[in-house]
C-alpha positions in Angstrom: 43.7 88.7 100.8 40.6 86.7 98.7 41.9 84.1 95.9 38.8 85.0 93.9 37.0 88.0 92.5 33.9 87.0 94.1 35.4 87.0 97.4 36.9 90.6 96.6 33.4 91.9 95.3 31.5 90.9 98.9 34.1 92.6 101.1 33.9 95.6 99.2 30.0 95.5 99.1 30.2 94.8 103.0 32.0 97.8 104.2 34.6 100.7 103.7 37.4 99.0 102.5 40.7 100.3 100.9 41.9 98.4 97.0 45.5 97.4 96.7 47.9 95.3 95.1 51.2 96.6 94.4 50.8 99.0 96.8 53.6 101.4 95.6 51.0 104.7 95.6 49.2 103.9 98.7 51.8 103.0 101.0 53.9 106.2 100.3 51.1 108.6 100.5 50.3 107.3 104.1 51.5 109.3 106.7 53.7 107.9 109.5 52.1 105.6 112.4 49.4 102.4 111.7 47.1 102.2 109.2 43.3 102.6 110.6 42.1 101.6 107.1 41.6 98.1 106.6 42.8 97.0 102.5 42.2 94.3 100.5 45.0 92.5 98.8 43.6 91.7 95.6 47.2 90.6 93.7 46.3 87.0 94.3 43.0 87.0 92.1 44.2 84.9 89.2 41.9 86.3 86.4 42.5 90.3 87.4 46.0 89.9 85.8 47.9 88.9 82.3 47.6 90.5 79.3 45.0 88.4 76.3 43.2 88.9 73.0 39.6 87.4 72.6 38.6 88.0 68.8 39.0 92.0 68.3 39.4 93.2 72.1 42.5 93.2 74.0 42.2 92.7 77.9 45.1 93.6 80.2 44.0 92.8 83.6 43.8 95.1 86.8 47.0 93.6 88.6 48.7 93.6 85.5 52.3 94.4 86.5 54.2 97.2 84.3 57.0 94.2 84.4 54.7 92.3 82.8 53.8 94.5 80.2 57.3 95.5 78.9 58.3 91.7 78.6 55.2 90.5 77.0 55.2 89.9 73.1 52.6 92.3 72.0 52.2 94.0 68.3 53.7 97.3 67.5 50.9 99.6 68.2 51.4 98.5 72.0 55.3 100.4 71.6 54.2 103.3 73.5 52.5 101.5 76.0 55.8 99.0 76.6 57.9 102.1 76.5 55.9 104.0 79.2 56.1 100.3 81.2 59.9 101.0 81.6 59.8 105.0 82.9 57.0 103.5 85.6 59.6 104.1 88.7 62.4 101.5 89.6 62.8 98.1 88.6 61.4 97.2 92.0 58.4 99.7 91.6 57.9 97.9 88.2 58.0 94.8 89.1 55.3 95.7 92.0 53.2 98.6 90.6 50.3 97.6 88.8 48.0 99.3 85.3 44.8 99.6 87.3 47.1 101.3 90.2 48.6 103.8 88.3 44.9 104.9 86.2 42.8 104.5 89.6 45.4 107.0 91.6 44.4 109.5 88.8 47.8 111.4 88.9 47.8 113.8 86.1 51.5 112.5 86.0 50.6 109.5 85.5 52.6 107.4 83.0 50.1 104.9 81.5 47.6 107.1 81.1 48.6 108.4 77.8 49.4 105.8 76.0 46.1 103.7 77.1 44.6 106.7 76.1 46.3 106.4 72.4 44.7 102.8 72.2 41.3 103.5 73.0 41.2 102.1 77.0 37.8 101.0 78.3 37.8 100.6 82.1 36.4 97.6 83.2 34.6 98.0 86.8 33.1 94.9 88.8 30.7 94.5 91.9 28.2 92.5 92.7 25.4 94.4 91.1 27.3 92.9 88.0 29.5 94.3 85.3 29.9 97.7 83.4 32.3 99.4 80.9 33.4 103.3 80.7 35.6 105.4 78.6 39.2 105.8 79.9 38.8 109.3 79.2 35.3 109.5 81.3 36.7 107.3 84.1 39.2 110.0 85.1 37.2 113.2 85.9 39.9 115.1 88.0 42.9 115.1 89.6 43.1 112.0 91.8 39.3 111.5 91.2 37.7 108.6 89.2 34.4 107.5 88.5 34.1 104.2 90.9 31.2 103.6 92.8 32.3 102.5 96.4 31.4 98.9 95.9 33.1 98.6 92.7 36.7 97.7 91.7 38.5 97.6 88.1 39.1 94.2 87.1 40.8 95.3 83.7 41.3 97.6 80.5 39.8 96.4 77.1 41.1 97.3 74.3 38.6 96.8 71.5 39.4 97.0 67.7 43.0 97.9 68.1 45.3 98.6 65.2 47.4 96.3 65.1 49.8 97.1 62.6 50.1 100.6 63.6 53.4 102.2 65.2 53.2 103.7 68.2 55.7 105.7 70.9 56.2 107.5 73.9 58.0 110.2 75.2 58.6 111.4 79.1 60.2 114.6 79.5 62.0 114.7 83.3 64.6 116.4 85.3 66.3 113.3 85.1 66.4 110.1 82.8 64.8 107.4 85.3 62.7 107.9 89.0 61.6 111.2 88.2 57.5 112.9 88.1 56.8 113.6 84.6 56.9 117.6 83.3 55.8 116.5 80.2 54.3 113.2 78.1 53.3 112.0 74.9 52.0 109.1 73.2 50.9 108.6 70.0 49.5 105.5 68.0 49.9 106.3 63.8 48.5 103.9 61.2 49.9 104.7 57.6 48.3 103.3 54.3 49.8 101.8 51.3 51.0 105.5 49.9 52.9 106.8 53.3 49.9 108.6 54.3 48.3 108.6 57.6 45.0 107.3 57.5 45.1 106.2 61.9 46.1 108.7 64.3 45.8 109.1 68.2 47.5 111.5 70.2 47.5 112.2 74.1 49.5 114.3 76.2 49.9 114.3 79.9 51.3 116.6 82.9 50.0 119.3 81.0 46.5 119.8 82.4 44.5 118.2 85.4 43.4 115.1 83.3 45.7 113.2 80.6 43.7 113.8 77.2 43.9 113.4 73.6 44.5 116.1 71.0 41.7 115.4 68.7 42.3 118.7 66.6 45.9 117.3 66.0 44.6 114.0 65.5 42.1 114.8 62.7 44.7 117.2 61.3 47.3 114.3 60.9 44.3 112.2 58.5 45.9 112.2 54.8 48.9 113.7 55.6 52.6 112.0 54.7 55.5 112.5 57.3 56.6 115.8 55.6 53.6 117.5 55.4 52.8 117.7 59.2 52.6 121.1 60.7 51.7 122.1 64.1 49.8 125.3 65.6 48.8 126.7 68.4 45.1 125.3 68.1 46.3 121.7 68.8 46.9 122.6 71.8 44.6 125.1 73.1 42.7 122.3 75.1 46.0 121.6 77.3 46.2 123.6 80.2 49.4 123.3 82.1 50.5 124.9 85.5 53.9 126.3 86.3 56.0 125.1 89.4 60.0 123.7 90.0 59.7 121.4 87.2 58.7 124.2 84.4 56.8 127.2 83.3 53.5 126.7 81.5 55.0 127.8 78.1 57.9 125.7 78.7 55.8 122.9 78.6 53.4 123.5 75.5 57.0 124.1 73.9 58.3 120.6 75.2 54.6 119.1 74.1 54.8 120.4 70.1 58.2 118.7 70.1 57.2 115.7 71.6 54.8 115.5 69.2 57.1 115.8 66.4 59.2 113.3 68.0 57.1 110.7 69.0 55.3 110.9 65.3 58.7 110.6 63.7 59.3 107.5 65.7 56.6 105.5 65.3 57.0 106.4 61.3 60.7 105.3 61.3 59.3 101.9 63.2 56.6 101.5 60.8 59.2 101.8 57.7 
């Protein structure tokens, strides 16, 4: 359990060695009996957590606590984010689970993956090589699958040239309101000019294919438009490619995505009035 990242960055260079924190997706995935696997407890690194703003980037760090994020002040194109913060599990899974745990087990259920997604994520990744930067979209390549080198760890999320005054919201669609695996998400970030019209727009949908992703079609579609003027077709979401199992069919869940859509868009325009 190292106090600094340094300390963290030599064990992992040293050997096989298993990242935690919160430890609220390792621990249940193990199966019964002792762990052979030896971890490192990186939730006492001061600098991997907190939430700050240097210039134009934002940075929320690795052990970042979804607690954290829903009772931090932040500006309103974070809504989505601090809404998805709250449907993260229990209280007690909130209060323990942490950002870079939820992206690294690369769940396509995951539910801060869209709406990091919305605000144009960076992954941070550290080891002691030194220091590099990817995509969000391009550090998820499959279902539980990420593109980590094994002497590497994520020390945060950066958030460059963020709208700030642009609305944002998120939708989860369960079986149930709270401690349930998503069937369907959605979270948008919309930036409106002067006139109404919607000159910022990110969309990105998750449970609905093997890796969260945006709907740039949509997104480019939305450009110019006012509130009543947006349509939707099939073409925004022929990229989406959802499976069927207990939760829901495939075509209930591109229905449940176009109105989530509708929804979430309507909600951030109603917070940005």
């Amino acid at each position: 359990m190292p106090t600094a990242l340094n300390e963290a960055l030599d064990h992992i260079a040293a050997k096989e060695i298993k990242i935690v924190a919160g430890g609220t997706d390792y621990f249940p995935s193990q199966n019964q009996g002792p762990i052979k696997t030896d971890l490192l407890d990186i939730s006492r690194i001061p600098e991997l957590s907190g939430i700050s703003c240097d210039g134009d980037t934002w940075r929320i760090g690795a052990t970042t606590s979804w607690s954290d994020i829903f009772r931090t002040k932040l500006p309103p194109c974070f809504d989505g984010l601090q809404a998805a913060a709250r449907e993260v599990g229990s209280l007690q899974i909130q209060n323990a689970g942490t950002v870079a745990g939820n992206v690294c087990n690369a769940s396509p259920a995951a539910d801060g993956v869209p709406p990091l997604l919305t605000l144009d994520a960076q992954a941070e990744l550290q080891s002691v090589r030194g220091k590099r930067v990817i995509p969000l979209n391009e550090f998820i390549t499959g279902v539980r699958d990420v593109a980590l080198a094994s002497d590497e760890m994520v020390t945060g999320f950066l958030l460059p040239n963020v709208p700030l005054t642009a609305a944002s919201a998120f939708e989860k669609l369960g079986s149930r309101r709270y401690l349930v695996i998503s069937i369907t998400m959605t979270a948008v970030v919309i930036g409106f000019d002067p006139q109404g019209r919607i000159n910022h727009a990110r969309v990105a949908i998750g449970a609905c294919s093997p890796v969260a992703q945006r709907l740039l079609q949509l997104e480019a579609d939305l450009i110019g438009k006012t509130l009543g003027e947006i349509t939707l077709n099939d073409s925004h979401f022929s990229t989406l490619s959802p499976i069927a199992d207990v939760r829901g069919s495939a075509e209930f869940r591109l229905e449940a995505v176009a109105e989530q859509c509708l929804r979430t868009i309507t909600k951030a325009a109603q917070a940005h009035e």
